[in-house]
C-alpha positions in Angstrom: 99.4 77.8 77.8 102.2 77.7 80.5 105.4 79.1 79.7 108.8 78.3 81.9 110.4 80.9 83.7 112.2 83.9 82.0 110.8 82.4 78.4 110.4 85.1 75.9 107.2 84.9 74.3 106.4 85.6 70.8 103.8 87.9 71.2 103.1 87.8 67.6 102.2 84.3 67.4 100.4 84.5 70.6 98.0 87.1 68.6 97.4 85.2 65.9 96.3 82.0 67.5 94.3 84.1 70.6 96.3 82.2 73.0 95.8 82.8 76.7 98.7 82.3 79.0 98.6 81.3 82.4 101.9 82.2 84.7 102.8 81.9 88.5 106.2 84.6 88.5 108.2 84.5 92.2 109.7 87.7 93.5 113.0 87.1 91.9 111.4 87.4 88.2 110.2 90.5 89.7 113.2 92.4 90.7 111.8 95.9 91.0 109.0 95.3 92.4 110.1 93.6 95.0 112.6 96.0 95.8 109.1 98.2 96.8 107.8 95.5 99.2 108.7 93.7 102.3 108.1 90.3 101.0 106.8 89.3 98.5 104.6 86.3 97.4 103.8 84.7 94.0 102.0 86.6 91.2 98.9 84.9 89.4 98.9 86.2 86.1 96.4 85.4 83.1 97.3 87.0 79.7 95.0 86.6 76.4 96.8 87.7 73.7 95.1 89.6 70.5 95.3 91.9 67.3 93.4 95.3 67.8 91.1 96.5 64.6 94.5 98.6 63.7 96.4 95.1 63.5 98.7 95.6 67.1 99.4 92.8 69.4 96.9 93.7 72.2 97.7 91.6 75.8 94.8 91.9 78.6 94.0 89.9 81.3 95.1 90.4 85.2 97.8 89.8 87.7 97.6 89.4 91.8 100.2 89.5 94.5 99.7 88.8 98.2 102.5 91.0 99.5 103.8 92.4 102.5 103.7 96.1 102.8 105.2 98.6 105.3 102.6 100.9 107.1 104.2 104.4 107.5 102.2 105.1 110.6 103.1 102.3 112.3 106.1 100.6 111.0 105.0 97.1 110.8 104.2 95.0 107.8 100.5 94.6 106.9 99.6 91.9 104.1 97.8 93.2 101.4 96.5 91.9 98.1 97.8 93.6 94.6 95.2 92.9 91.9 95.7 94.9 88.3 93.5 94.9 84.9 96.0 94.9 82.2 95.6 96.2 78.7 98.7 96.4 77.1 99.5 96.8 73.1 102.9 95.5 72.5 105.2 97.2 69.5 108.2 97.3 68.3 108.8 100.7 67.5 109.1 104.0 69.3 107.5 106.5 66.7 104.3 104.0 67.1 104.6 103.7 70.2 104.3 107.6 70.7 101.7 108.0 68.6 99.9 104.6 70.6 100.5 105.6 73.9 98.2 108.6 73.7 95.2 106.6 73.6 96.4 103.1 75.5 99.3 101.6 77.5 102.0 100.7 75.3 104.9 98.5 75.9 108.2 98.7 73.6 109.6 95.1 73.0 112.9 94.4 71.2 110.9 92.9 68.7 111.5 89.4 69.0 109.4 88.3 72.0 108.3 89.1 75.5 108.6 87.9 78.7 105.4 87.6 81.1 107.0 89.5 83.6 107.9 92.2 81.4 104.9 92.7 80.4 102.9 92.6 84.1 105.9 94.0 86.4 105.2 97.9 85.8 101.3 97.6 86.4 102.0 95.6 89.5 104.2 98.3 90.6 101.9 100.9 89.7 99.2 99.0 91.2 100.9 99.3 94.9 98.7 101.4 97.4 100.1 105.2 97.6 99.3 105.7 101.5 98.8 102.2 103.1 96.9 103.4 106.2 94.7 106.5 104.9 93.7 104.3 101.5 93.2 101.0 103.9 92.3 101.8 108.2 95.5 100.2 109.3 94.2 98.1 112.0 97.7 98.9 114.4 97.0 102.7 114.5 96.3 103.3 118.1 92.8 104.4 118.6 92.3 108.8 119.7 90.3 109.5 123.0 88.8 112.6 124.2 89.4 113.6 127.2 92.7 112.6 127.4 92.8 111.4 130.7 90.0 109.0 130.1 87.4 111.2 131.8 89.3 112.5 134.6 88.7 116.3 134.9 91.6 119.0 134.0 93.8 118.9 136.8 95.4 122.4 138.6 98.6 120.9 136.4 97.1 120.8 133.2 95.1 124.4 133.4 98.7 126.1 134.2 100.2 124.3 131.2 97.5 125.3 128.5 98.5 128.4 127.4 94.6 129.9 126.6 94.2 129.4 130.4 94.9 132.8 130.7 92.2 134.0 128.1 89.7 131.8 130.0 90.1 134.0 133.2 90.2 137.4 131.1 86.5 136.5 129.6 85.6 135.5 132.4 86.3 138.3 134.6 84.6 141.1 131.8 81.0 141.3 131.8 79.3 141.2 128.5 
C-alpha cells in the first residue's frame, strides 16, 4: 500500500486487514534526524502492520538511509548506510504503554492514526553509528609509522630532546 506524504495512517485498520506499507520519506519528513546528519538521502521503509496475541497494533518491518555522516577524526563526510529492524506496538494510552514498554518498543499515538515517519524516525536516529571511525576504519585517518622518520636513525637532535635520554646513559654507565 503506498501512502502520500505526511498521511496519518489508521494503524488500526492497517492491523486488521495485515496490510504492508511501502514508503520513500525525504529528509524534510525527517526533521530530527536530519538535524544529526550532514545530508541526508531518501529512507526505504517497509511496514506490515498486525495484532499481537494480547490484541495491540504490532508494526515490523525495516527502514534504510544512505546518509552523509561527519567523521570526528577527520572532519570530512563519509557516506554510510542506516539499516534498522523495527518492531514497534502502537497504543493509545500511557498506563499501557508503561506496562508494554517493559517487554517491547512502544510508541504513544494520539489515537487516531499514525504517520510512517513517526513511527520509523526514532529507530533511524537510534540506528546512527556512535563512533564513526572506531565502529567503521575511516578510510581518511592517516596511516601510523614506526620509526618516525621513516627509518632514518635517532639523530643527536632527537636524543637531546627525549627526556629518558638521560636514564639511557645512567644504565649504561652501572655495571650489573
Amino acid at each position: 500500500m503506498n501512502t502520500r506524504e505526511h498521511e496519518r495512517l489508521s494503524y488500526l485498520d492497517l492491523a486488521k486487514r495485515k496490510a504492508r506499507v511501502t514508503r520513500r520519506l525525504s529528509g524534510s519528513e525527517l526533521p530530527r534526524f536530519s538535524k544529526l546528519v550532514d545530508s541526508g538521502g531518501i529512507a526505504e521503509v517497509e511496514l506490515a502492520f498486525a495484532f499481537d496475541d494480547a490484541g495491540h497494533a504490532q508494526v515490523t518491518g525495516y527502514a534504510e538511509i544512505e546518509t552523509g555522516l561527519v567523521c570526528r577524526r577527520c572532519s570530512e563526510s563519509l557516506t554510510r548506510t542506516i539499516r534498522v529492524r523495527l518492531s514497534v506496538c502502537l497504543v493509545a494510552d500511557e498506563e499501557l504503554a508503561t506496562t508494554l514498554g517493559v517487554d517491547r518498543e512502544v510508541l504513544i499515538t494520539d489515537g487516531s492514526g499514525v504517520t510512517v515517519a513517526e513511527i520509523v524516525e526514532d529507530d533511524l536516529i537510534l540506528g546512527l553509528p556512535e563512533r564513526l571511525c572506531e565502529n567503521d576504519p575511516c578510510e581518511l585517518t592517516p596511516g601510523f609509522s614506526y620509526p618516525p622518520h621513516g627509518g632514518e636513525r635517532d639523530t643527536d637532535e632527537d636524543r637531546e630532546a627525549n627526556p629518558f635520554s638521560v636514564l639511557k646513559q645512567f644504565k649504561q654507565n652501572r655495571d650489573f
